[in-house]
PyMOL commands that place a pseudoatom at each C-alpha (Angstrom):
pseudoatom trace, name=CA, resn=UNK, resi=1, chain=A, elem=C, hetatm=0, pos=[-5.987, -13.047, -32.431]
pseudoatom trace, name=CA, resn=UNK, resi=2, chain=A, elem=C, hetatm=0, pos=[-8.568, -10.436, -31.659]
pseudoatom trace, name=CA, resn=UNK, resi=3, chain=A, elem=C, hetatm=0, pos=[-8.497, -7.469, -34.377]
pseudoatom trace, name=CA, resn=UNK, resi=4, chain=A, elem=C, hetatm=0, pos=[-9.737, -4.846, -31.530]
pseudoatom trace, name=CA, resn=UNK, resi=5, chain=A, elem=C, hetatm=0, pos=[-7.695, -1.918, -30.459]
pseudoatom trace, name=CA, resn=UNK, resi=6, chain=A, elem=C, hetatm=0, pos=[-6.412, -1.944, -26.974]
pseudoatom trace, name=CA, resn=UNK, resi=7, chain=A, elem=C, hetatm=0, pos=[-5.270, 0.652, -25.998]
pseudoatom trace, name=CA, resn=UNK, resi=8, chain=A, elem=C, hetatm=0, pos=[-6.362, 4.574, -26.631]
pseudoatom trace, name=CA, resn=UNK, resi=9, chain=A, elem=C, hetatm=0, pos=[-4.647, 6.345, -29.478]
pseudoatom trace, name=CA, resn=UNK, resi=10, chain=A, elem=C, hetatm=0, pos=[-1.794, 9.007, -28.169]
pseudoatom trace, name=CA, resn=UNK, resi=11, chain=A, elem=C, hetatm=0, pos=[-2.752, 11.867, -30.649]
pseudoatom trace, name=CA, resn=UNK, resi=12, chain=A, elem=C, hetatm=0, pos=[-3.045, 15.198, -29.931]
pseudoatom trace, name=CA, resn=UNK, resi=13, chain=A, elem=C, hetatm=0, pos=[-6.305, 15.165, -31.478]
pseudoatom trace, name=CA, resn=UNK, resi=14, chain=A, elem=C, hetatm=0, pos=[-7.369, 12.698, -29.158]
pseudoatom trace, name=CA, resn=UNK, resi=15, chain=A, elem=C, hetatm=0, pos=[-6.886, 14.483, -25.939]
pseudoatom trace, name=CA, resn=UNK, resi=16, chain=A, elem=C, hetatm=0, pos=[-10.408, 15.431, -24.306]
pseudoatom trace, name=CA, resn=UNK, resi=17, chain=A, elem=C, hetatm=0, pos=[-11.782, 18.996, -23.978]
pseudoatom trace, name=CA, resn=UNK, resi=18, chain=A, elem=C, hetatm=0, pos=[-11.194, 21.536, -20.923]
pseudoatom trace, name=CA, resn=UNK, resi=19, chain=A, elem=C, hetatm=0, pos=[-13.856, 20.825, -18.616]
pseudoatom trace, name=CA, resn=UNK, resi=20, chain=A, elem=C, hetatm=0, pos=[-15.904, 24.793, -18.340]
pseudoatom trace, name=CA, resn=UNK, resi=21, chain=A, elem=C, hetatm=0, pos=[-18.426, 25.575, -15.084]
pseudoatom trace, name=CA, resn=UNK, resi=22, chain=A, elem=C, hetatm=0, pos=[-21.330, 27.393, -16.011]
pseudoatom trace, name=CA, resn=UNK, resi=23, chain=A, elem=C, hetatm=0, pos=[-21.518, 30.714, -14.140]
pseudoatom trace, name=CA, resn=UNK, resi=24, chain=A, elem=C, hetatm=0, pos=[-24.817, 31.520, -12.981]
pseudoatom trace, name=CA, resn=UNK, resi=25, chain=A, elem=C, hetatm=0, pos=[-25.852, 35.197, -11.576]
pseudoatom trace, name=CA, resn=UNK, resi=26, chain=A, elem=C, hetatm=0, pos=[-28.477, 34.188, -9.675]
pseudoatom trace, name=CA, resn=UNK, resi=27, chain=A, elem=C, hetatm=0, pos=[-28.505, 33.920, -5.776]
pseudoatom trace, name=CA, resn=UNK, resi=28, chain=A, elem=C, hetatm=0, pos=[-28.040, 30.341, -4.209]
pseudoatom trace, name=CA, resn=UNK, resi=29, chain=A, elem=C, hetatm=0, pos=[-31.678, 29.852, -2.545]
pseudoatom trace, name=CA, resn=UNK, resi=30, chain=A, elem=C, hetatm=0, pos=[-32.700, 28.552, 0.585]
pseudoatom trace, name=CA, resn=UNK, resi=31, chain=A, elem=C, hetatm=0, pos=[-33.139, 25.272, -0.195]
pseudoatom trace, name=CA, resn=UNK, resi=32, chain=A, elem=C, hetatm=0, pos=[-29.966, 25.141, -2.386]
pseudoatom trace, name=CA, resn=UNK, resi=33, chain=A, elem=C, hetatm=0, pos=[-27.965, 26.585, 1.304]
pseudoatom trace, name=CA, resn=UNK, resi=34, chain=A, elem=C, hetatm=0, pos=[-29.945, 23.608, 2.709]
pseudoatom trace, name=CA, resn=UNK, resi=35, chain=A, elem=C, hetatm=0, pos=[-28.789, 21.160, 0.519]
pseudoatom trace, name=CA, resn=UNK, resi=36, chain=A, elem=C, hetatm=0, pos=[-24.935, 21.861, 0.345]
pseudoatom trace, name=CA, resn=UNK, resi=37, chain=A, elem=C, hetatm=0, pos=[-25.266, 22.056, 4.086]
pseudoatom trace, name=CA, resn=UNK, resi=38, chain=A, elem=C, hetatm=0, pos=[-27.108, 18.795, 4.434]
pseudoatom trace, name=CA, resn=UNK, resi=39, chain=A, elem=C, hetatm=0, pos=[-24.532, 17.178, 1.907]
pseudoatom trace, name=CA, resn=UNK, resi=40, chain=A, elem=C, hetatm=0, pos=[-21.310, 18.747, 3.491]
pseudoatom trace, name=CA, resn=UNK, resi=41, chain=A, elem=C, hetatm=0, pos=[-22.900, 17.288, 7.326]
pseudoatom trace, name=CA, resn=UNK, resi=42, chain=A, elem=C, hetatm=0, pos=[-23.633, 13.725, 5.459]
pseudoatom trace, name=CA, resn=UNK, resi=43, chain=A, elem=C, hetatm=0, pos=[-19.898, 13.670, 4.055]
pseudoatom trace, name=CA, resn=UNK, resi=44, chain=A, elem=C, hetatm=0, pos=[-18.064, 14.873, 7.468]
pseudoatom trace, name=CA, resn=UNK, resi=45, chain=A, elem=C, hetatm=0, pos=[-20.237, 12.079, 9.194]
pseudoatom trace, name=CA, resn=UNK, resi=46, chain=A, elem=C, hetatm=0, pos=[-19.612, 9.239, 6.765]
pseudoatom trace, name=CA, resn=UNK, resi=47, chain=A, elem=C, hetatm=0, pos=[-15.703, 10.178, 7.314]
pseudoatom trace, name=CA, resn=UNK, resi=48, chain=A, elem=C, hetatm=0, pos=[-16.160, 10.146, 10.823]
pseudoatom trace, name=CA, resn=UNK, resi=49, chain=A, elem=C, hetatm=0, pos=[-17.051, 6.632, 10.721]
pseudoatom trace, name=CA, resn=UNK, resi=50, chain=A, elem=C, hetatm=0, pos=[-14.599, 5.662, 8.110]
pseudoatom trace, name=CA, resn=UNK, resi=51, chain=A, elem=C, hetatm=0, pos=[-11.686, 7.158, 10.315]
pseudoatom trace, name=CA, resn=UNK, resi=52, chain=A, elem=C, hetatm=0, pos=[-13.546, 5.495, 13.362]
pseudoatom trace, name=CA, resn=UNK, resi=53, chain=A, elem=C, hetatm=0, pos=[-13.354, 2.174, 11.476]
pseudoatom trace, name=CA, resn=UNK, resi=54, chain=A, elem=C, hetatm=0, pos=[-10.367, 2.149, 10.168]
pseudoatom trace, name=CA, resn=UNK, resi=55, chain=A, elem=C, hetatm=0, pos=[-8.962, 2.998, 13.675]
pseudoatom trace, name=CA, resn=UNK, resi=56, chain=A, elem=C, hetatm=0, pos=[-10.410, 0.089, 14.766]
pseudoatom trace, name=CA, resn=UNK, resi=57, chain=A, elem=C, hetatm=0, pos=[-9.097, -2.238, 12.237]
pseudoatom trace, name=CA, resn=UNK, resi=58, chain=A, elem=C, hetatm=0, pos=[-5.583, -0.973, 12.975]
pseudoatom trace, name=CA, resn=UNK, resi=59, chain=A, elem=C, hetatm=0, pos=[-5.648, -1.435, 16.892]
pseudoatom trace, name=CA, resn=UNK, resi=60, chain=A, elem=C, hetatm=0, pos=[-6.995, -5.234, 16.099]
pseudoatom trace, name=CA, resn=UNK, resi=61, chain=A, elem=C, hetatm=0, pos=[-4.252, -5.705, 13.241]
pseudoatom trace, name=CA, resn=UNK, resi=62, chain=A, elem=C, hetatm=0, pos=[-1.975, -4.522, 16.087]
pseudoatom trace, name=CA, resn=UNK, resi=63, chain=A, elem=C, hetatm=0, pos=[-3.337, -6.617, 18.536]
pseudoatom trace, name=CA, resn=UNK, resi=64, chain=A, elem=C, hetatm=0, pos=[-3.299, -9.638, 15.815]
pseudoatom trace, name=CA, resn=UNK, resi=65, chain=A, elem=C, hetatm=0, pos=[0.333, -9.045, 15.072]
pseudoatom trace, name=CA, resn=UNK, resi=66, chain=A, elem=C, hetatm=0, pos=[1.718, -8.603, 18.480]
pseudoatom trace, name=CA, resn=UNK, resi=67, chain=A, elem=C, hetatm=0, pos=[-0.142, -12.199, 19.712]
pseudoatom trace, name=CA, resn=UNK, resi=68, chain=A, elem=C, hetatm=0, pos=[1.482, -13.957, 16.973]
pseudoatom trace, name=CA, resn=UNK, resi=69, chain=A, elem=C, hetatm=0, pos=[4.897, -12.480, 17.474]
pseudoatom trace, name=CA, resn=UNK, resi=70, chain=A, elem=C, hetatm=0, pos=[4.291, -13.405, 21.709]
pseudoatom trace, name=CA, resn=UNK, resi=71, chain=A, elem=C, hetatm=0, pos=[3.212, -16.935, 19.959]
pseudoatom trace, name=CA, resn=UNK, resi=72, chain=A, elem=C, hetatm=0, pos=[6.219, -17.356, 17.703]
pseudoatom trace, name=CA, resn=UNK, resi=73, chain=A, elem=C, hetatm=0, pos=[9.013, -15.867, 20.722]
pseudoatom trace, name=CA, resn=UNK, resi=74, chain=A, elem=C, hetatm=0, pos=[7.622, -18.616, 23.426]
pseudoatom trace, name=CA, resn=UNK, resi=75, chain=A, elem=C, hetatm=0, pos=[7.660, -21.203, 20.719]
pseudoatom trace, name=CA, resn=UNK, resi=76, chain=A, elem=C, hetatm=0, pos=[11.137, -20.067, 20.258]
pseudoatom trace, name=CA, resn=UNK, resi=77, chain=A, elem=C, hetatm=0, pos=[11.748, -20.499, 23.594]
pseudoatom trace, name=CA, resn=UNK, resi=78, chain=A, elem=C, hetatm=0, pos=[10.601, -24.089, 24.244]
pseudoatom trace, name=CA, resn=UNK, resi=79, chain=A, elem=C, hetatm=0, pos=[12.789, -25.115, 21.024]
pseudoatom trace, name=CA, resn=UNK, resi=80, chain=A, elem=C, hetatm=0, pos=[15.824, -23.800, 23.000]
pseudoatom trace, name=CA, resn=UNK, resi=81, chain=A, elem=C, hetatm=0, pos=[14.634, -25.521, 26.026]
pseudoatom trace, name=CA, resn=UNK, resi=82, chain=A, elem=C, hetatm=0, pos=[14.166, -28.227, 24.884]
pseudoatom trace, name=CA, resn=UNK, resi=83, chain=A, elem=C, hetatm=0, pos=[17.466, -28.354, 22.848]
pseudoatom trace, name=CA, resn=UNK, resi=84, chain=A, elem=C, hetatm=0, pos=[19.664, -27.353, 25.930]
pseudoatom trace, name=CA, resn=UNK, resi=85, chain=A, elem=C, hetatm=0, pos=[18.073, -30.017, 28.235]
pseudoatom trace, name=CA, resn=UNK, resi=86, chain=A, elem=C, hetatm=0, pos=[20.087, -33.071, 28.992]
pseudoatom trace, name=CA, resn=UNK, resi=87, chain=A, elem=C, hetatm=0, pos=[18.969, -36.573, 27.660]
pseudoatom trace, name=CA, resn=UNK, resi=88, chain=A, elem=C, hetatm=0, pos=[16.938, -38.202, 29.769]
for i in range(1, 88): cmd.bond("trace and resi %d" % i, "trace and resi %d" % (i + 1))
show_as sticks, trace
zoom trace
């Protein structure tokens, strides 16, 4: 039996400290403008293609799902076919 902890301790003690921002007073620069603006276009366009993706995935999940129910609802129907038919 291992003598390691496993889990965390629940003291109050052990709870972490409150995350604090530094303040600056200095203007955002040029390049700093040009870098949030680069970073924000870079995350819209990465969701973009996510949400493009995913869409994608869905309509072939869709498309996946409805063949095998068509599959399963003719198979159905040649088992009751074939079931009603009189011997030969």
């Amino acid at each position: 039996m291992s003598t390691l902890p496993t889990h965390a301790p629940h003291s109050a003690s052990a709870a972490p400290a409150p995350l604090t921002i530094p303040v600056t007073d200095h203007p955002v620069g040029r390049l700093d403008r040009l870098t949030l603006r680069l970073g924000l276009w870079l995350l819209t366009r990465h969701a973009a293609r996510i949400h493009a993706i995913e869409r994608r995935a869905a309509a072939v999940h869709r498309a996946r799902q409805h063949d095998a129910q068509r599959t399963q609802r003719e198979r159905d129907w040649y088992r009751g076919a074939a079931l009603q038919r009189p011997p030969a």
